[in-house]
C-alpha positions in Angstrom: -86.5 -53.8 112.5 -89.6 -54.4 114.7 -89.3 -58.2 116.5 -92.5 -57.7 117.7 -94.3 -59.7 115.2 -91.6 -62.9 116.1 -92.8 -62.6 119.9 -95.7 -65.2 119.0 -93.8 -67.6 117.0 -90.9 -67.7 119.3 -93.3 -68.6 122.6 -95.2 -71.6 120.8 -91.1 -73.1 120.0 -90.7 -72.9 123.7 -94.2 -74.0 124.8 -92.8 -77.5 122.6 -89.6 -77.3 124.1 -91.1 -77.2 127.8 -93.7 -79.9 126.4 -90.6 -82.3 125.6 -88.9 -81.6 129.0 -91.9 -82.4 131.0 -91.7 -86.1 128.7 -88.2 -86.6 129.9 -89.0 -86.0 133.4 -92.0 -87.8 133.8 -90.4 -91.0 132.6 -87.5 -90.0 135.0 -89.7 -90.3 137.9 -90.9 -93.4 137.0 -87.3 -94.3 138.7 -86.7 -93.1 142.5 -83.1 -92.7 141.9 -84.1 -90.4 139.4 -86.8 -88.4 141.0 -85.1 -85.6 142.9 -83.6 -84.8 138.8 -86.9 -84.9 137.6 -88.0 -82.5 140.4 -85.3 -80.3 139.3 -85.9 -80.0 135.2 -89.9 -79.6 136.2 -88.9 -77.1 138.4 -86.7 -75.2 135.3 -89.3 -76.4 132.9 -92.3 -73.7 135.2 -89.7 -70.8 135.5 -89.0 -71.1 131.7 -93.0 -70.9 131.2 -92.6 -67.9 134.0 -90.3 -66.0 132.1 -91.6 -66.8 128.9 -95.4 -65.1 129.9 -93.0 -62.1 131.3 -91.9 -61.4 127.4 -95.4 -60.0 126.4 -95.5 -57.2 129.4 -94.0 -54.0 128.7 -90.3 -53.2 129.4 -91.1 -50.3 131.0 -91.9 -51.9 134.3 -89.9 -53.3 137.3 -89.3 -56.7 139.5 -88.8 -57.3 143.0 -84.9 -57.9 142.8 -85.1 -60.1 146.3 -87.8 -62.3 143.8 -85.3 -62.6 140.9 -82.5 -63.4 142.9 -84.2 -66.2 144.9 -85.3 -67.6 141.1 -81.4 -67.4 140.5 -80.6 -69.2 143.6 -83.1 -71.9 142.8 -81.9 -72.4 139.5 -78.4 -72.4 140.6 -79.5 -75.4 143.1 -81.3 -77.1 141.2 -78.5 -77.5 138.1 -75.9 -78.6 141.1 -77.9 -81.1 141.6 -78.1 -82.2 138.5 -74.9 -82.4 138.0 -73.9 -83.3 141.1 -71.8 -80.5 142.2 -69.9 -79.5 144.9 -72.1 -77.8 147.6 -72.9 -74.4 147.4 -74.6 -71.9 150.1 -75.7 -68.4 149.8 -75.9 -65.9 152.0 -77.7 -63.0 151.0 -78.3 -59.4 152.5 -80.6 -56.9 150.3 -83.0 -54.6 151.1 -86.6 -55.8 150.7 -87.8 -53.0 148.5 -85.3 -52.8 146.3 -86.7 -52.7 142.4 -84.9 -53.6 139.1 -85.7 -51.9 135.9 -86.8 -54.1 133.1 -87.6 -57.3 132.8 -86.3 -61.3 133.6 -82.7 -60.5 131.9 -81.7 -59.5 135.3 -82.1 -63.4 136.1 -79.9 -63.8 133.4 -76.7 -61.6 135.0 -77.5 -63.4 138.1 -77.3 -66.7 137.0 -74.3 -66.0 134.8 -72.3 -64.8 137.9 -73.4 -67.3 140.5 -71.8 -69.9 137.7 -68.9 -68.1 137.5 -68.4 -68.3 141.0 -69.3 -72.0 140.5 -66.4 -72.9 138.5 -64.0 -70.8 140.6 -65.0 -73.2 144.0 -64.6 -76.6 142.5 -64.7 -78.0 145.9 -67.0 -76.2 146.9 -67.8 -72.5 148.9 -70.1 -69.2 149.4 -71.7 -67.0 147.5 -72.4 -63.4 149.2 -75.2 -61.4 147.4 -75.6 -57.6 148.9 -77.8 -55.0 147.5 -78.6 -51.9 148.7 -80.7 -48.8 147.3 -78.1 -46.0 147.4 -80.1 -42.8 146.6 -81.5 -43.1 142.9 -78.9 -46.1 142.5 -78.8 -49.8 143.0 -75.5 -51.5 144.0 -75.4 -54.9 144.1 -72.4 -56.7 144.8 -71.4 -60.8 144.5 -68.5 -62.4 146.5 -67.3 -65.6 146.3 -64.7 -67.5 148.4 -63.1 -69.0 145.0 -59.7 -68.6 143.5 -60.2 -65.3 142.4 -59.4 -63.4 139.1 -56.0 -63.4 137.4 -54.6 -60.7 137.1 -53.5 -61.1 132.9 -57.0 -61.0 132.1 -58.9 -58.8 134.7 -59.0 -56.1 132.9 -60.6 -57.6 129.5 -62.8 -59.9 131.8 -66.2 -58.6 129.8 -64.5 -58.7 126.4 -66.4 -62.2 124.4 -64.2 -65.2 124.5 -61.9 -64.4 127.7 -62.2 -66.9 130.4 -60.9 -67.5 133.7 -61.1 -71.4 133.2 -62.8 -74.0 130.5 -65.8 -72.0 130.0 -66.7 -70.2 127.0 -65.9 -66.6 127.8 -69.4 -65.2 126.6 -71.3 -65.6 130.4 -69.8 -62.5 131.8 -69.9 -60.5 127.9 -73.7 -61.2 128.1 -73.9 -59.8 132.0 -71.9 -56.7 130.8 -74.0 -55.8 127.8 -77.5 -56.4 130.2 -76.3 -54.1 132.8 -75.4 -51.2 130.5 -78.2 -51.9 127.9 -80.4 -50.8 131.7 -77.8 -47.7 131.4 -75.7 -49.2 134.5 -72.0 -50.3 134.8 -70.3 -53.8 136.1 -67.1 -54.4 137.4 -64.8 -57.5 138.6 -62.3 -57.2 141.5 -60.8 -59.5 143.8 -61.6 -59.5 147.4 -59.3 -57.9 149.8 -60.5 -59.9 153.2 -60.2 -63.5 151.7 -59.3 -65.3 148.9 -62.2 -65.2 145.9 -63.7 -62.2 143.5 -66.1 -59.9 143.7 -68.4 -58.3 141.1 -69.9 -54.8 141.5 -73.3 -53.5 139.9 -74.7 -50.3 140.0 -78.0 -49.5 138.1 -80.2 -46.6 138.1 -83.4 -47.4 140.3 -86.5 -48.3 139.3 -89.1 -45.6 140.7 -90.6 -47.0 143.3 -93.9 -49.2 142.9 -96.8 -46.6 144.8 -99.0 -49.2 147.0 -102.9 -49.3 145.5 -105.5 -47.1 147.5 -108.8 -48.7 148.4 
């Protein structure tokens, strides 16, 4: 069925969604103990417009994966301190030039993994991002210094509704199904040089963008 047609309709709910979020945070402001959350949701409420406007280009093209994952981070930030979670830092290697096929779903698989590594450092910890351009692959791998993976349930990790913890099991299903809907493969590991997991990506490259000529 062609979903096309919905594309219109389904902006113009979110456009009143972000409308209603802006509301909240400008009377959150009107507090200062409030205003570094009302920062934060105005902050979400522009890269929800952003990604929105992304849904009527063409799935055929490519993002900058250094720009997604630097939206990622910021989101990830930015609901810690909502929340008031324990600190998290990131320390990221990737090659600059690196290119993701598709469109903003690959926030999506970031996002879902940094949380996952979130609820595995309950006190706190690092995330390690590393992606590299490995012929006509991407390989992009995600370490955290957490409690890692048990070992009863590594293996079904992807499968809906299995969990390491409270969540609800569907975070890493939806990264899995993303990654090979882009024809690439995911898998989940624990580290070998210190305690925490690690999560493996590798995705067919996007050509490379040819600069413009004057």
């Amino acid at each position: 069925m062609n979903e096309a047609p919905a594309l219109p309709g389904l902006l113009h709910d979110l456009n009143n969604i972000f409308q209603t979020l802006v509301a909240a945070a400008d009377l959150l402001s009107e507090d200062p103990r409030w205003q570094p959350v009302s920062a934060a949701i105005l902050r979400s409420v522009e890269r929800g417009r952003h990604v929105a406007l992304t849904l009527q280009s063409s799935r055929g093209g490519a993002l900058p994966f250094h720009t997604i994952l630097s939206s990622a981070i910021a989101f990830v930030e930015d609901a810690r301190l909502v929340t008031r979670g324990p600190e998290i830092r990131f320390q990221c290697h990737a090659d600059r030039d690196i290119e993701l096929p598709g469109n903003w779903a690959w926030e999506r698989v970031l996002i879902n993994l940094f949380l996952n590594s979130m609820r595995a450092m309950p006190q706190g910890g690092l995330i390690e991002v590393d992606g590299r351009r490995c012929g006509s692959a991407v390989r992009i791998a995600i370490r955290d210094t957490g409690c890692g993976i048990p070992a009863q349930v590594l293996e079904n990790l992807f499968e809906p509704g299995v969990s390491t913890g409270s969540s609800s099991g569907l975070g890493l299903h939806v990264v899995k199904s993303i990654v090979e809907e882009y024809g690439g493969s995911v898998r989940a590991g624990n580290r070998d040089d210190v305690p925490g997991a690690e999560f493996c990506i590798s995705i067919p490259a996007a050509p490379r963008t040819q600069p413009a000529h004057a």
